[in-house]
DOFITI-44719 format. One line per field, with one value per residue (C-alpha): residue number from 1; x, y, z; residue in three letters. Coordinates in steps of 0.05 Angstrom, whole numbers. Example, Ala and Ser with C-alpha at 12.3 -4.5 7.8 and 13.67 -1.06 7.14 Angstrom:
2
papa: 1:2 .
X: 246:273 .
Y: -90:-21 .
Z: 156:143 .
lumvo: ALA:SER .
This chain:
371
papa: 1:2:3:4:5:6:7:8:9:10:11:12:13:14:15:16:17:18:19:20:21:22:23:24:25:26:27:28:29:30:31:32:33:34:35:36:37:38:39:40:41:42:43:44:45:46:47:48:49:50:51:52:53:54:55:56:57:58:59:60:61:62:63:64:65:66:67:68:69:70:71:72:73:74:75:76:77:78:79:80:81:82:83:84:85:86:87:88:89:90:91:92:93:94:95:96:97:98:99:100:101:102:103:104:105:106:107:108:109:110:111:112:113:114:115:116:117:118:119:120:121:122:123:124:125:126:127:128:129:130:131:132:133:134:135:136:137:138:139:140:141:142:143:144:145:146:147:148:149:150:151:152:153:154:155:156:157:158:159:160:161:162:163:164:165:166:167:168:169:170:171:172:173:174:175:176:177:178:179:180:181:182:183:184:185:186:187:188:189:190:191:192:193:194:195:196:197:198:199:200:201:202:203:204:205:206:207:208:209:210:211:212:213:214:215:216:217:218:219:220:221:222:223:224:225:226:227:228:229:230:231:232:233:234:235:236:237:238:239:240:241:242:243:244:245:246:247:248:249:250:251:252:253:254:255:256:257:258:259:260:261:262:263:264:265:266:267:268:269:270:271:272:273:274:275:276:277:278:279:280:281:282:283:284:285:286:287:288:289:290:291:292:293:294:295:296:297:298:299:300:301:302:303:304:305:306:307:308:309:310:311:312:313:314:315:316:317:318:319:320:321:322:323:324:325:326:327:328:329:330:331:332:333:334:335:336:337:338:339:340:341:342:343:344:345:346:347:348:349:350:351:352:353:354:355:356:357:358:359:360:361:362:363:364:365:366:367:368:369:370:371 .
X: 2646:2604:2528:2494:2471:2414:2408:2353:2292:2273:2344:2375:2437:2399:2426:2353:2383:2403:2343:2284:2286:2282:2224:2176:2191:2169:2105:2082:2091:2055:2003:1990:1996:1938:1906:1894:1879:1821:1790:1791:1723:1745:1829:1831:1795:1825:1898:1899:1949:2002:1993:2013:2067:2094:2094:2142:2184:2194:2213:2255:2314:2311:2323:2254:2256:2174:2140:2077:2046:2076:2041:1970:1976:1992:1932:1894:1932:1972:2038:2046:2105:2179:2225:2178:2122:2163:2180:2114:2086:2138:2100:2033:2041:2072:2011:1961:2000:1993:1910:1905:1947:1906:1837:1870:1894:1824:1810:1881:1948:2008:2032:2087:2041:2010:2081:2090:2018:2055:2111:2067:2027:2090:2134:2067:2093:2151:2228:2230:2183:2229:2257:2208:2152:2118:2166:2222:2296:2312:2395:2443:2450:2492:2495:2550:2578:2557:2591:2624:2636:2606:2677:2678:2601:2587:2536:2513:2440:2429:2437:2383:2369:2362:2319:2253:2268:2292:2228:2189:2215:2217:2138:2133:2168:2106:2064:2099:2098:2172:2185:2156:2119:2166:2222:2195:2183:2252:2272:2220:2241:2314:2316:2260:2319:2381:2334:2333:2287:2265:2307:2286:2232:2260:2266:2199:2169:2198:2168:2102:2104:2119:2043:2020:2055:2042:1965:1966:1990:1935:1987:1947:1879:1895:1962:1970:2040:2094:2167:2199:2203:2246:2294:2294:2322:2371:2382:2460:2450:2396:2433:2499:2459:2425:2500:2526:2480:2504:2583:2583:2523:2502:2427:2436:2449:2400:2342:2360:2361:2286:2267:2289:2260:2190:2192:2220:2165:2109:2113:2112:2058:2013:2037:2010:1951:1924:1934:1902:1843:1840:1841:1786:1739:1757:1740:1669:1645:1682:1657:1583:1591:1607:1558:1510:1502:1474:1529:1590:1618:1614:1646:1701:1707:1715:1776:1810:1818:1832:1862:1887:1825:1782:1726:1689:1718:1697:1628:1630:1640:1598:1537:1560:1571:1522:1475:1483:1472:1527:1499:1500:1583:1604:1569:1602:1664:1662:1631:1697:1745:1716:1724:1805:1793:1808:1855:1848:1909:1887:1826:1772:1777:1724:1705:1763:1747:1787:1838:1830:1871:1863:1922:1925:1925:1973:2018:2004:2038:2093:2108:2101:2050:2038:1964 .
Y: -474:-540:-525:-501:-552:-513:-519:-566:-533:-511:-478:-493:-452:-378:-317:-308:-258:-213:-229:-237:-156:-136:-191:-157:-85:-125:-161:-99:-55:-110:-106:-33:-35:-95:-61:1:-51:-84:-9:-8:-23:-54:-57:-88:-27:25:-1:-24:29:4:-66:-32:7:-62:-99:-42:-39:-115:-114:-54:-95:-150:-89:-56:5:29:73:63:124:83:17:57:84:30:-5:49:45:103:72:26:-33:-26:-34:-2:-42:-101:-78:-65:-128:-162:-112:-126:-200:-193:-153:-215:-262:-220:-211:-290:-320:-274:-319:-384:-363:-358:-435:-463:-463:-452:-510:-522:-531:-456:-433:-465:-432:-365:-367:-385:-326:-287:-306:-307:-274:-231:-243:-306:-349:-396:-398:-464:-419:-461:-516:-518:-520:-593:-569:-542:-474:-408:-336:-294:-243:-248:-313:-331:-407:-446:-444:-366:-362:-326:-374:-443:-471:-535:-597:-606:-674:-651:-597:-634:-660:-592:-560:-611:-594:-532:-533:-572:-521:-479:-523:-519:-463:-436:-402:-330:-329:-263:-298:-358:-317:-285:-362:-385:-328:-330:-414:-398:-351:-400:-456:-417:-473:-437:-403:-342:-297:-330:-269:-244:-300:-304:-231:-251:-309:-261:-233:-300:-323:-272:-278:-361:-346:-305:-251:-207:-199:-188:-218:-139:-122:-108:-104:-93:-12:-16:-89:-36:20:-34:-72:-82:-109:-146:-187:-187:-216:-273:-285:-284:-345:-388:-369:-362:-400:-332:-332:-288:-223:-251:-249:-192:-148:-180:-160:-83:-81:-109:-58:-4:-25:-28:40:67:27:52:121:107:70:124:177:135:134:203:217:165:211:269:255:224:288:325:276:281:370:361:314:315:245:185:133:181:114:75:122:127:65:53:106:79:5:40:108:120:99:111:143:100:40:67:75:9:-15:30:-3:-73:-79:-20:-16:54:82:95:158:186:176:232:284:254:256:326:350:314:348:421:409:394:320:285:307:289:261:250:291:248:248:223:152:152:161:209:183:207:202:215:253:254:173:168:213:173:101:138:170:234:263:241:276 .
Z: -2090:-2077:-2061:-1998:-1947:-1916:-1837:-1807:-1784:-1729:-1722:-1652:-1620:-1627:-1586:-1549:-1509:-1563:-1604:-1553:-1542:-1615:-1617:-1565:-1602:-1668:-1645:-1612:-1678:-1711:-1664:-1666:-1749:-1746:-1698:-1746:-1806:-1768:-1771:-1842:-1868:-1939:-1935:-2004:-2040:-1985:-1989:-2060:-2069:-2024:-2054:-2124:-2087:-2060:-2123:-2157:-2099:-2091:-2164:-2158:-2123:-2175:-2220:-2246:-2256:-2259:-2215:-2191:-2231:-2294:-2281:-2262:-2326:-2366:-2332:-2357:-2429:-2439:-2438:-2505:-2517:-2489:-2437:-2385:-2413:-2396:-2328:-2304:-2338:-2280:-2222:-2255:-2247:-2171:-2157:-2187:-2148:-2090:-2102:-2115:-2058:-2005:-2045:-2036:-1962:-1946:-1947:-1953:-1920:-1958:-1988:-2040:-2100:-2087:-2081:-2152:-2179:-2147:-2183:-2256:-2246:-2221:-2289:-2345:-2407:-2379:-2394:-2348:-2380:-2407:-2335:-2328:-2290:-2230:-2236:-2186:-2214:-2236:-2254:-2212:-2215:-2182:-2167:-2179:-2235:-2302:-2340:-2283:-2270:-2207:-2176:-2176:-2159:-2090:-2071:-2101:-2072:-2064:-2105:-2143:-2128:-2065:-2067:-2057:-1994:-1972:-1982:-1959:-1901:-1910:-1910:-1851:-1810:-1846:-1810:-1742:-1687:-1669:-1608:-1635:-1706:-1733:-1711:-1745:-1810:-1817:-1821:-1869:-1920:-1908:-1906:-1980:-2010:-2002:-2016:-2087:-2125:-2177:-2238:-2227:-2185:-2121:-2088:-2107:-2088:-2013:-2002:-2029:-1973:-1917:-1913:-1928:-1872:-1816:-1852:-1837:-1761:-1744:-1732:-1781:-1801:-1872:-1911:-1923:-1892:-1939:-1928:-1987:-1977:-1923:-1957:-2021:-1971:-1944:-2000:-1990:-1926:-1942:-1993:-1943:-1888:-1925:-1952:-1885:-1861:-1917:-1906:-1836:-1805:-1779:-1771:-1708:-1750:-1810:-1756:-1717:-1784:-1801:-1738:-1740:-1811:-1785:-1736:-1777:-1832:-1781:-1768:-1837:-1855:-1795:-1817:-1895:-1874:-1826:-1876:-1921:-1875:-1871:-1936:-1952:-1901:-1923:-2006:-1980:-1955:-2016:-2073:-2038:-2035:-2106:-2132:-2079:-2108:-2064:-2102:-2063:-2038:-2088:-2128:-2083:-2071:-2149:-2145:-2093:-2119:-2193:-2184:-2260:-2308:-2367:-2353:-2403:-2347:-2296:-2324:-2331:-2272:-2237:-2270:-2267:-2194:-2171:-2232:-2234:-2302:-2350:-2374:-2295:-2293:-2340:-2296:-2234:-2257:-2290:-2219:-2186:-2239:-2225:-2151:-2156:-2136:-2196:-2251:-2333:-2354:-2420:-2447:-2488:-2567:-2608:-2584:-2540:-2468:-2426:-2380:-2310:-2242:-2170:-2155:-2082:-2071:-2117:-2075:-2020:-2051:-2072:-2003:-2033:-1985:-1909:-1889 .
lumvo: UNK:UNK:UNK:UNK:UNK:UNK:UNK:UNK:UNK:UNK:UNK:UNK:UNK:UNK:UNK:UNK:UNK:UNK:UNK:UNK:UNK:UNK:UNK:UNK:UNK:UNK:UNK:UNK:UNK:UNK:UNK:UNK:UNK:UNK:UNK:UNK:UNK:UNK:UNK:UNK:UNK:UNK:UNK:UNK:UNK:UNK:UNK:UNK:UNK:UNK:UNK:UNK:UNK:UNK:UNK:UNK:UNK:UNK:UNK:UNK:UNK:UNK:UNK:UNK:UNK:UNK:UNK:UNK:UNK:UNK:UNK:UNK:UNK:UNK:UNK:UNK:UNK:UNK:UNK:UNK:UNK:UNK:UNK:UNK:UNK:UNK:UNK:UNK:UNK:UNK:UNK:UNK:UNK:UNK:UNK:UNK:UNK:UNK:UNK:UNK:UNK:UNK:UNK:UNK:UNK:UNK:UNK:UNK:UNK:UNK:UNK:UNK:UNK:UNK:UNK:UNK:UNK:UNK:UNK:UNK:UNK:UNK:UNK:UNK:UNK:UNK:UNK:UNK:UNK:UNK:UNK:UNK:UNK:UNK:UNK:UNK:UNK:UNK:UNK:UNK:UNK:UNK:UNK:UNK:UNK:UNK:UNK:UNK:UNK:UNK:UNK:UNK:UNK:UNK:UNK:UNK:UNK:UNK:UNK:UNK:UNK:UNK:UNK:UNK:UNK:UNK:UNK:UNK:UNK:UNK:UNK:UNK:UNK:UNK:UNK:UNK:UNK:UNK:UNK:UNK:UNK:UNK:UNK:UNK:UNK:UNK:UNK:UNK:UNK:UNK:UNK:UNK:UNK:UNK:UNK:UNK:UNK:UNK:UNK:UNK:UNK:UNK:UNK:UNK:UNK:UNK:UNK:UNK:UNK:UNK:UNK:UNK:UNK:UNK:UNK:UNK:UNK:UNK:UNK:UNK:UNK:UNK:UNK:UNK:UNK:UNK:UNK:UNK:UNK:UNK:UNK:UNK:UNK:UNK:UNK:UNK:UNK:UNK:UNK:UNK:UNK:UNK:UNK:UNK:UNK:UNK:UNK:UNK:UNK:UNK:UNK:UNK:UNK:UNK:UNK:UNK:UNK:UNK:UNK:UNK:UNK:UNK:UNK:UNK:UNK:UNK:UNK:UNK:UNK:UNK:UNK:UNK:UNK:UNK:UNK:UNK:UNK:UNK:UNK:UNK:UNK:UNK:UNK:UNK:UNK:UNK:UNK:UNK:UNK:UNK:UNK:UNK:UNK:UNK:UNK:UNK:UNK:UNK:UNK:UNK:UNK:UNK:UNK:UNK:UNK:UNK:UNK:UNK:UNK:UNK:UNK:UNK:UNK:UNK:UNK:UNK:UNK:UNK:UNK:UNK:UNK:UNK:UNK:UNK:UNK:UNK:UNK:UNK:UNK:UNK:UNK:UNK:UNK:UNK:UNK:UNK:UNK:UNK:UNK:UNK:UNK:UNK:UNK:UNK:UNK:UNK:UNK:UNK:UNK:UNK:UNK:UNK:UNK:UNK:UNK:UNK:UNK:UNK:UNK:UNK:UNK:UNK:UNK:UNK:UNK:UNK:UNK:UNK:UNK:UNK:UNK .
Protein backbone atom coordinates (compact mmCIF):
# COMPACT_ATOMS: atom_id res chain seq x y z
CA UNK A 1 0.00 0.00 0.00
CA UNK A 2 1.80 3.37 -1.00
CA UNK A 3 0.99 6.36 1.44
CA UNK A 4 -2.10 8.60 1.70
CA UNK A 5 -2.19 11.75 -0.36
CA UNK A 6 -4.46 13.82 1.80
CA UNK A 7 -7.17 16.00 -0.09
CA UNK A 8 -6.58 19.84 -0.56
CA UNK A 9 -8.33 22.01 1.82
CA UNK A 10 -11.04 23.55 1.70
CA UNK A 11 -12.63 20.20 0.33
CA UNK A 12 -14.86 20.92 -2.82
CA UNK A 13 -17.59 18.33 -4.29
CA UNK A 14 -19.65 18.05 -0.70
CA UNK A 15 -23.29 16.61 -0.67
CA UNK A 16 -24.73 20.09 0.93
CA UNK A 17 -27.98 18.76 0.56
CA UNK A 18 -27.57 15.76 2.62
CA UNK A 19 -25.31 17.53 4.99
CA UNK A 20 -26.76 21.14 5.34
CA UNK A 21 -29.87 19.54 7.48
CA UNK A 22 -27.79 17.63 10.00
CA UNK A 23 -25.70 21.04 10.21
CA UNK A 24 -28.63 23.32 11.45
CA UNK A 25 -29.67 20.37 14.09
CA UNK A 26 -25.84 20.58 15.18
CA UNK A 27 -25.28 24.33 15.52
CA UNK A 28 -28.53 24.67 17.33
CA UNK A 29 -27.55 21.88 19.97
CA UNK A 30 -24.38 23.74 20.25
CA UNK A 31 -26.08 26.72 20.84
CA UNK A 32 -28.40 25.57 23.50
CA UNK A 33 -25.29 23.51 25.30
CA UNK A 34 -23.20 27.13 25.23
CA UNK A 35 -26.05 28.71 26.07
CA UNK A 36 -26.26 26.77 29.54
CA UNK A 37 -22.24 27.11 29.85
CA UNK A 38 -22.40 30.93 29.75
CA UNK A 39 -24.69 30.43 33.08
CA UNK A 40 -22.06 28.78 34.80
CA UNK A 41 -20.40 31.17 37.12
CA UNK A 42 -16.80 29.38 37.22
CA UNK A 43 -17.08 26.27 34.43
CA UNK A 44 -13.53 25.30 35.10
CA UNK A 45 -14.10 24.55 38.95
CA UNK A 46 -17.98 23.51 38.28
CA UNK A 47 -17.16 21.16 35.28
CA UNK A 48 -13.77 19.99 36.28
CA UNK A 49 -15.37 16.68 36.54
CA UNK A 50 -16.35 16.16 33.04
CA UNK A 51 -12.89 17.40 31.93
CA UNK A 52 -11.48 14.25 34.06
CA UNK A 53 -14.35 12.18 32.66
CA UNK A 54 -13.10 13.24 29.06
CA UNK A 55 -9.53 12.58 29.46
CA UNK A 56 -10.34 8.71 30.54
CA UNK A 57 -12.70 8.34 27.91
CA UNK A 58 -10.53 9.79 25.09
CA UNK A 59 -7.88 7.38 26.29
CA UNK A 60 -10.23 4.55 26.67
CA UNK A 61 -10.37 3.96 22.73
CA UNK A 62 -6.61 4.10 22.42
CA UNK A 63 -6.98 1.27 24.99
CA UNK A 64 -6.90 2.65 28.76
CA UNK A 65 -8.57 1.04 30.82
CA UNK A 66 -9.00 3.61 34.19
CA UNK A 67 -12.01 4.99 35.51
CA UNK A 68 -12.36 8.18 36.60
CA UNK A 69 -12.81 7.18 40.40
CA UNK A 70 -9.21 5.43 39.75
CA UNK A 71 -7.37 8.54 38.51
CA UNK A 72 -9.15 10.89 41.50
CA UNK A 73 -7.71 8.60 43.71
CA UNK A 74 -4.47 8.24 42.55
CA UNK A 75 -4.40 12.12 42.51
CA UNK A 76 -5.13 11.85 45.98
CA UNK A 77 -2.45 8.79 46.41
CA UNK A 78 -4.14 5.79 47.18
CA UNK A 79 -3.34 3.91 44.11
CA UNK A 80 0.65 3.07 44.10
CA UNK A 81 2.87 1.77 40.80
CA UNK A 82 1.38 -0.61 37.99
CA UNK A 83 -0.45 -1.03 35.06
CA UNK A 84 -3.29 1.26 36.21
CA UNK A 85 -0.74 3.68 37.42
CA UNK A 86 0.47 3.77 33.97
CA UNK A 87 -2.86 4.12 32.43
CA UNK A 88 -4.02 6.99 34.32
CA UNK A 89 -0.54 8.64 34.11
CA UNK A 90 -1.74 8.67 30.05
CA UNK A 91 -5.42 10.41 31.32
CA UNK A 92 -3.56 12.55 33.79
CA UNK A 93 -1.42 14.04 31.12
CA UNK A 94 -4.56 14.41 28.46
CA UNK A 95 -6.24 16.22 31.26
CA UNK A 96 -2.88 18.80 31.68
CA UNK A 97 -2.88 19.24 28.08
CA UNK A 98 -6.45 19.89 28.13
CA UNK A 99 -6.02 22.68 31.28
CA UNK A 100 -2.91 24.27 29.40
CA UNK A 101 -4.13 24.59 25.78
CA UNK A 102 -7.52 26.37 27.17
CA UNK A 103 -4.32 29.12 28.91
CA UNK A 104 -2.61 29.47 25.71
CA UNK A 105 -6.13 29.77 23.76
CA UNK A 106 -6.68 32.75 25.70
CA UNK A 107 -4.04 34.94 23.84
CA UNK A 108 -3.06 32.64 20.90
CA UNK A 109 -4.53 30.79 18.00
CA UNK A 110 -3.66 27.37 17.41
CA UNK A 111 -0.68 27.02 15.63
CA UNK A 112 1.46 23.94 14.82
CA UNK A 113 4.15 24.58 17.44
CA UNK A 114 1.26 24.42 20.37
CA UNK A 115 0.04 21.30 18.70
CA UNK A 116 3.72 20.05 19.22
CA UNK A 117 3.88 21.52 23.12
CA UNK A 118 0.33 19.34 23.23
CA UNK A 119 1.56 16.36 22.28
CA UNK A 120 5.02 16.84 24.91
CA UNK A 121 2.79 17.34 27.67
CA UNK A 122 0.36 14.62 26.30
CA UNK A 123 3.40 11.76 26.03
CA UNK A 124 5.72 13.11 29.42
CA UNK A 125 6.83 9.98 31.17
CA UNK A 126 4.18 7.41 29.97
CA UNK A 127 4.92 4.37 27.56
CA UNK A 128 5.29 6.71 24.45
CA UNK A 129 8.08 8.73 25.40
CA UNK A 130 10.48 7.32 23.22
CA UNK A 131 7.79 7.93 20.49
CA UNK A 132 9.85 11.43 19.87
CA UNK A 133 7.14 13.49 22.01
CA UNK A 134 6.40 17.10 20.33
CA UNK A 135 8.32 16.29 17.33
CA UNK A 136 6.33 15.27 14.29
CA UNK A 137 7.21 11.83 12.62
CA UNK A 138 10.42 12.26 10.45
CA UNK A 139 10.01 8.13 9.00
CA UNK A 140 7.43 6.62 7.32
CA UNK A 141 5.23 4.81 9.24
CA UNK A 142 1.67 2.50 9.11
CA UNK A 143 -1.26 1.13 10.81
CA UNK A 144 -2.40 -2.18 10.66
CA UNK A 145 -2.08 -5.65 12.71
CA UNK A 146 0.64 -6.26 14.88
CA UNK A 147 4.11 -7.01 12.76
CA UNK A 148 2.47 -6.63 9.79
CA UNK A 149 4.50 -5.14 6.79
CA UNK A 150 3.51 -1.67 4.99
CA UNK A 151 2.09 -3.79 2.05
CA UNK A 152 -0.53 -5.53 4.42
CA UNK A 153 -1.04 -2.23 6.49
CA UNK A 154 -4.77 -0.92 6.37
CA UNK A 155 -3.71 2.56 5.99
CA UNK A 156 -0.22 4.29 5.40
CA UNK A 157 -0.16 8.37 6.13
CA UNK A 158 1.71 10.39 4.32
CA UNK A 159 5.29 10.47 3.17
CA UNK A 160 7.17 11.89 5.55
CA UNK A 161 8.91 14.27 3.56
CA UNK A 162 5.84 15.47 2.91
CA UNK A 163 4.25 15.94 5.97
CA UNK A 164 5.29 19.52 6.62
CA UNK A 165 3.78 20.93 3.81
CA UNK A 166 0.62 19.03 4.59
CA UNK A 167 0.13 20.57 7.82
CA UNK A 168 1.09 23.75 6.93
CA UNK A 169 -1.73 23.68 5.23
CA UNK A 170 -3.45 22.05 7.29
CA UNK A 171 -3.17 25.13 9.71
CA UNK A 172 -4.06 27.50 7.23
CA UNK A 173 -7.39 25.99 6.68
CA UNK A 174 -7.26 26.66 10.75
CA UNK A 175 -6.97 30.06 9.86
CA UNK A 176 -9.76 30.18 7.19
CA UNK A 177 -13.64 30.23 7.59
CA UNK A 178 -15.44 27.17 5.66
CA UNK A 179 -18.91 27.31 4.80
CA UNK A 180 -20.21 26.28 8.57
CA UNK A 181 -17.47 26.09 11.45
CA UNK A 182 -18.79 22.23 12.68
CA UNK A 183 -18.67 21.29 9.33
CA UNK A 184 -15.29 22.89 9.19
CA UNK A 185 -14.22 20.97 12.41
CA UNK A 186 -15.23 17.45 11.38
CA UNK A 187 -12.58 18.24 8.49
CA UNK A 188 -9.85 19.68 10.63
CA UNK A 189 -9.94 16.47 12.94
CA UNK A 190 -10.55 13.93 10.29
CA UNK A 191 -7.84 15.73 7.66
CA UNK A 192 -5.45 15.86 11.68
CA UNK A 193 -6.08 11.87 11.99
CA UNK A 194 -4.91 10.72 8.40
CA UNK A 195 -2.39 13.42 8.49
CA UNK A 196 -1.04 11.03 11.45
CA UNK A 197 2.39 13.18 12.13
CA UNK A 198 3.17 12.07 15.21
CA UNK A 199 4.20 8.30 16.42
CA UNK A 200 1.79 8.06 18.66
CA UNK A 201 -1.07 10.11 20.64
CA UNK A 202 -2.48 11.21 17.22
CA UNK A 203 -5.72 10.39 18.10
CA UNK A 204 -5.61 12.03 21.40
CA UNK A 205 -4.39 14.81 20.17
CA UNK A 206 -7.13 15.48 17.29
CA UNK A 207 -9.91 15.34 20.19
CA UNK A 208 -7.99 17.73 22.29
CA UNK A 209 -8.15 20.18 19.10
CA UNK A 210 -11.88 19.82 18.74
CA UNK A 211 -12.75 22.25 21.83
CA UNK A 212 -9.88 24.28 20.92
CA UNK A 213 -11.32 24.66 17.74
CA UNK A 214 -15.07 25.33 18.30
CA UNK A 215 -13.26 27.65 21.43
CA UNK A 216 -11.07 29.75 18.51
CA UNK A 217 -14.46 30.22 16.31
CA UNK A 218 -16.31 31.86 18.90
CA UNK A 219 -18.67 28.94 18.62
CA UNK A 220 -18.19 28.44 22.40
CA UNK A 221 -17.51 30.42 25.28
CA UNK A 222 -15.31 27.97 26.86
CA UNK A 223 -13.05 25.15 24.78
CA UNK A 224 -15.29 22.81 27.23
CA UNK A 225 -17.22 20.44 24.81
CA UNK A 226 -16.07 16.96 24.68
CA UNK A 227 -16.85 14.27 22.26
CA UNK A 228 -15.12 11.47 23.03
CA UNK A 229 -18.19 9.79 25.10
CA UNK A 230 -20.22 9.40 22.32
CA UNK A 231 -16.69 8.35 19.45
CA UNK A 232 -16.03 5.77 22.62
CA UNK A 233 -19.85 4.58 22.22
CA UNK A 234 -19.22 4.47 18.38
CA UNK A 235 -15.91 3.58 18.27
CA UNK A 236 -16.20 1.00 15.27
CA UNK A 237 -17.62 3.43 13.20
CA UNK A 238 -15.67 5.98 14.18
CA UNK A 239 -12.53 4.26 13.01
CA UNK A 240 -14.56 2.84 9.75
CA UNK A 241 -15.55 6.28 8.74
CA UNK A 242 -12.13 7.98 8.97
CA UNK A 243 -11.00 4.72 6.93
CA UNK A 244 -13.58 5.22 4.49
CA UNK A 245 -12.30 8.86 3.48
CA UNK A 246 -8.87 7.60 2.81
CA UNK A 247 -10.14 4.34 0.66
CA UNK A 248 -12.98 5.81 -0.84
CA UNK A 249 -12.70 9.66 -0.85
CA UNK A 250 -15.86 9.61 1.21
CA UNK A 251 -15.94 12.72 3.35
CA UNK A 252 -19.76 12.81 2.89
CA UNK A 253 -20.41 9.94 5.44
CA UNK A 254 -17.07 11.11 7.60
CA UNK A 255 -18.99 14.52 8.16
CA UNK A 256 -22.37 13.48 8.40
CA UNK A 257 -21.36 10.97 11.30
CA UNK A 258 -19.41 14.19 13.13
CA UNK A 259 -22.36 15.92 12.76
CA UNK A 260 -24.93 13.37 14.47
CA UNK A 261 -22.23 12.83 17.17
CA UNK A 262 -22.07 16.75 17.85
CA UNK A 263 -25.59 16.68 18.15
CA UNK A 264 -25.95 13.47 19.94
CA UNK A 265 -23.05 14.83 22.36
CA UNK A 266 -24.68 18.26 22.76
CA UNK A 267 -27.44 16.91 24.40
CA UNK A 268 -25.76 14.76 26.95
CA UNK A 269 -23.61 17.35 27.86
CA UNK A 270 -26.50 19.90 28.56
CA UNK A 271 -28.06 16.96 30.43
CA UNK A 272 -24.61 16.56 32.76
CA UNK A 273 -23.97 20.14 32.95
CA UNK A 274 -27.47 21.10 34.24
CA UNK A 275 -27.41 18.41 36.81
CA UNK A 276 -24.23 19.55 37.63
CA UNK A 277 -25.74 22.94 38.28
CA UNK A 278 -28.17 21.65 40.37
CA UNK A 279 -26.24 19.84 42.38
CA UNK A 280 -23.72 22.73 42.93
CA UNK A 281 -27.01 24.71 44.55
CA UNK A 282 -28.16 22.26 46.27
CA UNK A 283 -24.56 21.36 48.42
CA UNK A 284 -24.28 25.37 49.08
CA UNK A 285 -27.26 25.43 51.14
CA UNK A 286 -26.37 21.83 52.58
CA UNK A 287 -22.50 22.58 53.28
CA UNK A 288 -23.78 26.16 54.90
CA UNK A 289 -26.83 23.98 57.27
CA UNK A 290 -23.94 21.93 58.23
CA UNK A 291 -21.26 24.26 58.97
CA UNK A 292 -23.13 27.31 59.23
CA UNK A 293 -19.68 28.48 58.03
CA UNK A 294 -19.26 31.89 56.03
CA UNK A 295 -16.27 30.04 53.66
CA UNK A 296 -19.51 27.51 52.25
CA UNK A 297 -18.32 28.41 48.72
CA UNK A 298 -15.11 28.29 48.90
CA UNK A 299 -15.31 25.11 50.28
CA UNK A 300 -17.31 23.89 47.62
CA UNK A 301 -15.70 25.28 45.27
CA UNK A 302 -12.45 23.48 46.55
CA UNK A 303 -14.55 20.02 46.17
CA UNK A 304 -15.69 20.48 43.01
CA UNK A 305 -12.26 21.15 41.15
CA UNK A 306 -10.74 18.18 43.62
CA UNK A 307 -13.44 15.75 44.47
CA UNK A 308 -11.09 12.75 45.96
CA UNK A 309 -8.41 14.55 48.41
CA UNK A 310 -6.47 14.65 51.58
CA UNK A 311 -7.87 16.46 53.97
CA UNK A 312 -4.49 17.65 55.05
CA UNK A 313 -4.68 19.13 50.94
CA UNK A 314 -7.37 20.50 51.16
CA UNK A 315 -6.40 22.38 54.22
CA UNK A 316 -3.92 23.56 52.35
CA UNK A 317 -5.37 25.05 49.85
CA UNK A 318 -8.04 26.51 51.70
CA UNK A 319 -5.54 28.81 53.40
CA UNK A 320 -3.37 29.54 50.48
CA UNK A 321 -5.94 30.90 48.14
CA UNK A 322 -8.61 32.02 50.93
CA UNK A 323 -6.31 32.41 53.99
CA UNK A 324 -8.60 30.50 55.94
CA UNK A 325 -6.98 28.78 58.78
CA UNK A 326 -5.76 25.29 58.65
CA UNK A 327 -6.91 24.47 62.04
CA UNK A 328 -10.76 25.61 60.90
CA UNK A 329 -10.76 22.67 57.96
CA UNK A 330 -10.95 19.52 60.15
CA UNK A 331 -14.20 20.77 61.73
CA UNK A 332 -15.64 21.56 58.29
CA UNK A 333 -15.03 18.57 56.98
CA UNK A 334 -16.10 16.40 59.98
CA UNK A 335 -19.46 18.66 59.92
CA UNK A 336 -19.67 17.66 55.97
CA UNK A 337 -19.00 13.82 56.79
CA UNK A 338 -21.89 13.69 59.57
CA UNK A 339 -24.24 15.30 57.14
CA UNK A 340 -23.82 12.38 54.26
CA UNK A 341 -22.03 14.92 51.92
CA UNK A 342 -18.72 13.70 51.86
CA UNK A 343 -17.54 10.14 52.42
CA UNK A 344 -13.90 8.96 54.09
CA UNK A 345 -12.36 6.74 51.83
CA UNK A 346 -9.45 6.32 53.83
CA UNK A 347 -9.63 7.18 57.61
CA UNK A 348 -6.53 9.31 59.02
CA UNK A 349 -3.59 7.29 60.81
CA UNK A 350 -1.07 8.99 62.72
CA UNK A 351 0.49 11.82 60.57
CA UNK A 352 -1.34 10.58 57.67
CA UNK A 353 -4.31 12.60 56.66
CA UNK A 354 -7.55 10.98 55.82
CA UNK A 355 -8.55 10.59 52.33
CA UNK A 356 -11.94 11.98 51.62
CA UNK A 357 -14.46 12.03 48.50
CA UNK A 358 -17.51 13.68 47.38
CA UNK A 359 -19.53 10.90 46.32
CA UNK A 360 -22.28 12.43 44.46
CA UNK A 361 -20.00 14.45 41.70
CA UNK A 362 -18.29 11.64 41.21
CA UNK A 363 -21.47 9.86 40.11
CA UNK A 364 -22.14 12.54 38.01
CA UNK A 365 -18.68 12.07 35.54
CA UNK A 366 -19.34 8.63 35.45
CA UNK A 367 -23.01 8.95 34.25
CA UNK A 368 -23.97 7.14 37.13
CA UNK A 369 -26.60 9.60 38.45
CA UNK A 370 -28.66 12.26 36.28
CA UNK A 371 -30.32 14.81 39.17
Amino acid sequence: MSPYTPNALPLSDLDFRRLLPLVGQANAALARYDGLLQGIPNPAVMLSPLTTQEAVLSSKIEGTQATVDEVLEQEAGLLKQGEKYEDIQEISNYRRALYSAREHLKDYPIRLGFVRELHRILMSSVRGQDKTPGEFRLEQNWIGKHGCTMEQASFVPPNPHQLLDHLQAWESYLDSDDVDFLLQTAVVHAQFELLHPFKDGNGRIGRILIPLFLYQKRALSQPMFYLSEYLEGHREEYYQRLKTISAEGDWNGWIAFFLQAIITQAGQNSIRVTAIQALYEEMKLAIQAATHSQYTVHVLDAIFSKPVFRSSDLAQQLFKEFGIHEKTTPGLLRQMKDAGILRELQPGSGRRPATMCFPRLINLAEGREVL
